[in-house]
C-alpha positions as CSV (number, residue, x, y, z in Angstrom):
1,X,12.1,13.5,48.3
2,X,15.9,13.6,46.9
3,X,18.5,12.4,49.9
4,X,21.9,13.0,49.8
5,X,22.4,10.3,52.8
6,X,20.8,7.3,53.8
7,X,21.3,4.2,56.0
8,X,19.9,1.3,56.2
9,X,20.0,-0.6,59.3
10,X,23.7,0.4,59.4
11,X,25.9,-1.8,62.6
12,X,29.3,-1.0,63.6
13,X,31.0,-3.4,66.6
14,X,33.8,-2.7,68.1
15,X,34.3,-6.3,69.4
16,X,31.3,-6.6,72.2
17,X,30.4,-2.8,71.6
18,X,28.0,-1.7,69.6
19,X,28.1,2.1,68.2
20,X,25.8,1.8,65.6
21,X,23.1,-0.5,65.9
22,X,20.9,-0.9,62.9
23,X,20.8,3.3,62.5
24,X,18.2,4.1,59.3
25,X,18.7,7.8,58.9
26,X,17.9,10.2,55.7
27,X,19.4,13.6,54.8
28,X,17.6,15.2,52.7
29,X,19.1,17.4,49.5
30,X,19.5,21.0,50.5
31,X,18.6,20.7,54.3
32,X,20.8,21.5,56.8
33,X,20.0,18.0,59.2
34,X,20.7,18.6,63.0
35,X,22.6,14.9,64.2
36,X,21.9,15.3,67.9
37,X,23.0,12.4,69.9
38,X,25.0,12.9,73.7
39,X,28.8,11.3,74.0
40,X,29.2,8.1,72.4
41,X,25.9,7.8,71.4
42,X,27.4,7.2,67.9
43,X,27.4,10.2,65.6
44,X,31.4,10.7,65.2
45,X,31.4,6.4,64.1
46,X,28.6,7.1,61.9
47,X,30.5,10.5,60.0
48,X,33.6,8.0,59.9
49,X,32.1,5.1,57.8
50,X,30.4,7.4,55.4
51,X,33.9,9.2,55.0
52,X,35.7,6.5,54.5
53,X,37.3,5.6,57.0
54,X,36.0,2.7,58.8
55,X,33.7,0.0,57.5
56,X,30.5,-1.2,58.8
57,X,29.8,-4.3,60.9
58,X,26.8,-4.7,58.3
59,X,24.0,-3.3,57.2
60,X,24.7,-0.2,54.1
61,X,24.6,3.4,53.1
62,X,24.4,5.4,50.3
63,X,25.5,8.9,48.9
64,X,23.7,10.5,46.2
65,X,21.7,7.2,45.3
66,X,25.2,4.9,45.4
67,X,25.5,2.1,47.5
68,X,29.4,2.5,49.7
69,X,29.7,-1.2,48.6
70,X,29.9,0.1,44.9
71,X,33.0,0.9,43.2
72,X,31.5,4.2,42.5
73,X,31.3,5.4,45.7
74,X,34.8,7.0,46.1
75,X,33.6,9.1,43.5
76,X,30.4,10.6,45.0
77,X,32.5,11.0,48.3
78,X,34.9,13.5,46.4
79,X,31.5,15.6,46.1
80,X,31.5,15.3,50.5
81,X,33.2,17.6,52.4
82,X,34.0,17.1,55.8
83,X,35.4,18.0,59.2
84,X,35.8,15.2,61.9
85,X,35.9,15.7,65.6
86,X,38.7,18.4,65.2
87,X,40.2,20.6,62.1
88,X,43.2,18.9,60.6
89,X,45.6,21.7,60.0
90,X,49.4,22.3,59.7
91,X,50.0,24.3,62.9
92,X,53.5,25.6,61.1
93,X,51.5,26.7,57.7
94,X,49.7,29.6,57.4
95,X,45.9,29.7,56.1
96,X,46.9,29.9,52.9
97,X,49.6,27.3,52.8
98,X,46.9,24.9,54.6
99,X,44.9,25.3,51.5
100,X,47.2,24.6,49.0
101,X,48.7,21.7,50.8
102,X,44.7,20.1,50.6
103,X,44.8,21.1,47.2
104,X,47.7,18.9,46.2
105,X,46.2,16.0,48.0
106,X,42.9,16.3,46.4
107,X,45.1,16.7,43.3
108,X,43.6,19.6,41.8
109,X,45.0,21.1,38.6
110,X,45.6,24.8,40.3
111,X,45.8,26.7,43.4
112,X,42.6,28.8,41.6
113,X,40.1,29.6,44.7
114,X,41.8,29.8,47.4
115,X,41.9,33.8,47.8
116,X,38.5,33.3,47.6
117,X,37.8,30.8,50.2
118,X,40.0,32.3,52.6
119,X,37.6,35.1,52.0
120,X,34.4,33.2,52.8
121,X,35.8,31.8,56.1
122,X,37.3,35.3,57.2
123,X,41.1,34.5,57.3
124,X,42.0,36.4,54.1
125,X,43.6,38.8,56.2
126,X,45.8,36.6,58.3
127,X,48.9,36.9,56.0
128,X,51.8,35.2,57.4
129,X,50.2,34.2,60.7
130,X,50.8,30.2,61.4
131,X,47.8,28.6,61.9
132,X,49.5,27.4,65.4
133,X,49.0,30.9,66.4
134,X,45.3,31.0,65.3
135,X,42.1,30.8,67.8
136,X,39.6,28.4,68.4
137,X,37.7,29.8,66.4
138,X,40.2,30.9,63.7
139,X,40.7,26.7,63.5
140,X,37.4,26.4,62.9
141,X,36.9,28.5,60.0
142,X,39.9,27.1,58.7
143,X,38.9,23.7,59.3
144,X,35.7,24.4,57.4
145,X,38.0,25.9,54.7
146,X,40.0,23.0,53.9
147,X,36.3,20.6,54.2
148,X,35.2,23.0,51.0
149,X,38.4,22.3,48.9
150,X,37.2,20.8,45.6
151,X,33.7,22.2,45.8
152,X,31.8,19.9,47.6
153,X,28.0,19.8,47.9
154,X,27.9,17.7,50.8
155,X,29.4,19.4,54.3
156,X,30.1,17.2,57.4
157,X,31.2,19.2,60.5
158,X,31.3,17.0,63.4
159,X,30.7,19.5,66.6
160,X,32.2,22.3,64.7
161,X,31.2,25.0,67.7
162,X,32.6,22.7,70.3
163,X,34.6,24.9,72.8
164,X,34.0,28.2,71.4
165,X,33.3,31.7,72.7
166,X,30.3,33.3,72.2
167,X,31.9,35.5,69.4
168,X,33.3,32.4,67.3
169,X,29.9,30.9,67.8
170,X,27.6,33.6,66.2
171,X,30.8,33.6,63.3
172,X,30.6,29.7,62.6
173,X,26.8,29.9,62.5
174,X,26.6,33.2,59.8
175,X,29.2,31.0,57.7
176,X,27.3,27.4,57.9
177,X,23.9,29.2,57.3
178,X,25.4,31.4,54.1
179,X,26.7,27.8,52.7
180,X,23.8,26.3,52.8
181,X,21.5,29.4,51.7
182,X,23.9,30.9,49.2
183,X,25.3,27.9,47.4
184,X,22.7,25.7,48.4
185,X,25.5,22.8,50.5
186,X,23.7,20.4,51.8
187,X,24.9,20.2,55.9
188,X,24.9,17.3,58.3
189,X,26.0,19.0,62.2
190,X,26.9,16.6,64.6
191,X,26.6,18.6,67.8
192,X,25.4,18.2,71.6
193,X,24.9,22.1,71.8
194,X,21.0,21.7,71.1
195,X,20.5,25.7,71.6
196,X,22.8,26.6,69.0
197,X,21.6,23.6,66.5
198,X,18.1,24.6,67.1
199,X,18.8,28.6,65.0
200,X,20.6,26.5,62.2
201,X,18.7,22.9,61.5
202,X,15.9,22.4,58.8
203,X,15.6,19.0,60.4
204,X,16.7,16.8,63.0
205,X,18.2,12.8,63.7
206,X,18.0,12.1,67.3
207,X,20.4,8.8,68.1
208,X,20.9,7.0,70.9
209,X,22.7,3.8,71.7
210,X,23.2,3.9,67.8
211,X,20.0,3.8,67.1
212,X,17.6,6.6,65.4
213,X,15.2,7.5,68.1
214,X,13.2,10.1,66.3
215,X,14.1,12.0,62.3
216,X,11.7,15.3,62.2
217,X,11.5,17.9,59.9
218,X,12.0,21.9,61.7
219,X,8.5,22.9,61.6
220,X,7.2,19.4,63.3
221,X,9.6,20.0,65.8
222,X,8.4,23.9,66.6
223,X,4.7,22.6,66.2
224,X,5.3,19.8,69.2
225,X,7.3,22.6,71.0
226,X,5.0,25.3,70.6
227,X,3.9,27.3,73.7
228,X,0.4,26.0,75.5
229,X,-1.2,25.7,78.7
230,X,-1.5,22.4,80.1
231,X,-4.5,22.0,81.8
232,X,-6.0,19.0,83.9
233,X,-9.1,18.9,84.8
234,X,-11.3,16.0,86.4
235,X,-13.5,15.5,83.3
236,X,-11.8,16.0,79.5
237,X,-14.6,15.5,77.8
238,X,-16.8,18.5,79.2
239,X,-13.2,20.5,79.3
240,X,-13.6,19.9,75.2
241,X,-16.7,20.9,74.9
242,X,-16.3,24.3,76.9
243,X,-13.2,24.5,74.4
244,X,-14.9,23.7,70.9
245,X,-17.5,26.4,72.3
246,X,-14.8,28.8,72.9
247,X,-13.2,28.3,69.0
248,X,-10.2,27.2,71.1
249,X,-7.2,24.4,69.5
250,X,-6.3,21.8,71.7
251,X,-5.0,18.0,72.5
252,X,-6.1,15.9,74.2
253,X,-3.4,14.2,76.1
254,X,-5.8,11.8,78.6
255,X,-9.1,11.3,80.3
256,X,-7.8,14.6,82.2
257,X,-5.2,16.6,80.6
258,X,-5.3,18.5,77.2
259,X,-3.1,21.1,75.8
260,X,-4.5,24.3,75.2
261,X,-3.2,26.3,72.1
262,X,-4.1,29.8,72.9
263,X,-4.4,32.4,75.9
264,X,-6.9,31.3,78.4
265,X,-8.5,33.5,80.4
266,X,-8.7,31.0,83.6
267,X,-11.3,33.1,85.6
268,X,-13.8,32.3,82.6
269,X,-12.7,28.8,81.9
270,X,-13.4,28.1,85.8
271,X,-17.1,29.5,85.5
272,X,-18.2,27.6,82.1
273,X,-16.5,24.4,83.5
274,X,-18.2,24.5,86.9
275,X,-21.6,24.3,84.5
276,X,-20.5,21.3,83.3
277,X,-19.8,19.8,86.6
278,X,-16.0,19.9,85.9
279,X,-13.3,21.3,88.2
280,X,-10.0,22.7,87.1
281,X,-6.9,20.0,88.8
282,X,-4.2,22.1,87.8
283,X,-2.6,25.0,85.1
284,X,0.6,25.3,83.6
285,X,2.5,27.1,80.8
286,X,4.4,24.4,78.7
287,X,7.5,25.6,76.3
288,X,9.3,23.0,75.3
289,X,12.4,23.4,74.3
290,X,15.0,21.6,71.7
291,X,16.7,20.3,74.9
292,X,14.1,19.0,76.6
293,X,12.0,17.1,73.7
294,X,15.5,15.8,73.0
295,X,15.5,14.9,76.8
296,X,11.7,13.5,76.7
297,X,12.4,11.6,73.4
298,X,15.8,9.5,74.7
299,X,14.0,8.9,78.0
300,X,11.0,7.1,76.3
301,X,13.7,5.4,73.8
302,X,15.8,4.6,77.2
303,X,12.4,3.0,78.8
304,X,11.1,1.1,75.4
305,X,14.9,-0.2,75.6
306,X,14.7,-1.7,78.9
307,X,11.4,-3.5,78.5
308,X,11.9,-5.0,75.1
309,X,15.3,-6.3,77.2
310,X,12.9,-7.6,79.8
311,X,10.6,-9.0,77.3
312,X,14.1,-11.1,75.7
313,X,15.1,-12.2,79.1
314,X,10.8,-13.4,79.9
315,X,11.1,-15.5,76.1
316,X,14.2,-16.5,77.2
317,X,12.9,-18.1,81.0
């Protein structure tokens, strides 16, 4: 597979903080990857090293296949376009003047594009409006405007839906999924809003602590979310026998619990389990959502964390 991104064991201190902590991550070309991570869990550091604008404690990165130790890589970051934490705009300038201000400092040859930019984001009918006088939403779009100056194939919006209504939502969505659909950008979202990054992502980085927890691809992510009843019973094996009989899918989860993958009719589980000597515990639907794998996954990480701590301290004593 062809990445855009990677890291490799990538640090960042900030004298006895760590924000990044030996995060391996992969975007792949042409995916739209979901970088889900709460506050300060290190996403925003990890958009600013690959941009450019800090330098990592150690470990490396690389865009399109260069190393951002090589002399090269300003080069393949003029291909990146990207949108940190909030959209840098002139609040005097109108859209258009916004534009052609980036332009100069990208120091392209002609003002060529623009009209046609403004019309992708929506704003080609804002005239003379000042950007100061824009909406949240309006800033967004505009934001995401001056990110695609020079063409890039790369798009980094850190929490570009933060703080929107529900109309500006639905807007920033259409216009990421077109990019990525019609002129085949590659997107990395940084976002907490796991509802909204769940209609747009092709795959998914979950961080925590500055560490990868979890990478997944979409449909991995639907298949471990997928609706099931989640039955315990006081013997698994004959509950999997009375399933494999009924042409049922199913996990087993432990020596009483299993995930059923299709609609049980409970009244005939009961009778053909009570022939195998085996009593139904308990039944419930499970439909997992974005938020709570995200949930389940950081507090595993959180508990793996703490006893490889206590493990240091016991080698330590």
């Amino acid at each position: 597979m062809e990445y855009v991104l990677t890291t490799n064991a990538l640090c960042k201190n900030y004298q006895y903080f760590k924000a990044l902590n030996g995060l391996s991550m992969h975007v792949p070309k042409g995916a739209v990857y979901g970088f889900v991570g709460k506050n300060g869990a290190g996403k925003t550091t990890l958009i600013r090293l690959i941009c450019g604008l800090q330098y990592p404690t150690s470990g490396g990165y690389t865009l399109y296949g260069i190393e951002g130790t090589d002399r090269r890589i300003n080069a393949m970051r003029r291909r990146m376009g990207a949108m940190v934490e909030s959209p840098s705009v002139y609040s005097n300038m109108t859209a258009e003047e916004n534009l052609k201000e980036q332009y100069r400092i990208l120091g392209m040859p002609s003002y060529q594009g623009i009209a046609e930019l403004l019309e992708l984001v929506g704003l080609d009918h804002t005239g003379r409006k000042k950007a100061g006088n824009f909406s949240l939403g309006m800033r967004q779009r505009l934001g995401i405007a001056i990110a695609l100056s020079g063409s890039p194939d790369f798009l980094v919006l850190d929490e570009p839906v933060n703080g929107l209504d529900p109309q500006g939502i639905i807007e920033i969505r259409e216009l990421i999924l077109r990019l990525n659909r019609e002129r085949q950008i590659t997107i990395l979202i940084s976002s907490h809003m796991l509802d909204e990054l769940a209609r747009l992502a092709t795959c998914y980085g979950f961080i925590d602590h500055g560490r990868m927890v979890k990478e997944i691809s979409a449909k991995e992510l639907e298949e471990a979310c997928r609706k099931c009843m989640r039955i315990q019973v006081s013997d698994v094996r004959a509950l999997a026998r009375v399933l494999d009989g009924l042409q049922m899918e199913y996990t087993i989860l432990s020596d009483t619990t299993a995930d059923v993958f299709a609609r049980v009719k409970i009244t005939q589980l009961a009778l053909l389990l009570a022939k195998e000597n085996c009593e139904i515990l308990s039944v419930h639907e499970r439909d997992e959502s974005l938020e709570s794998f995200y949930l389940n996954l950081i507090g595993e990480s959180a508990n793996q964390t703490g006893n490889a701590s206590m493990d240091e301290r016991g080698d330590r004593l």
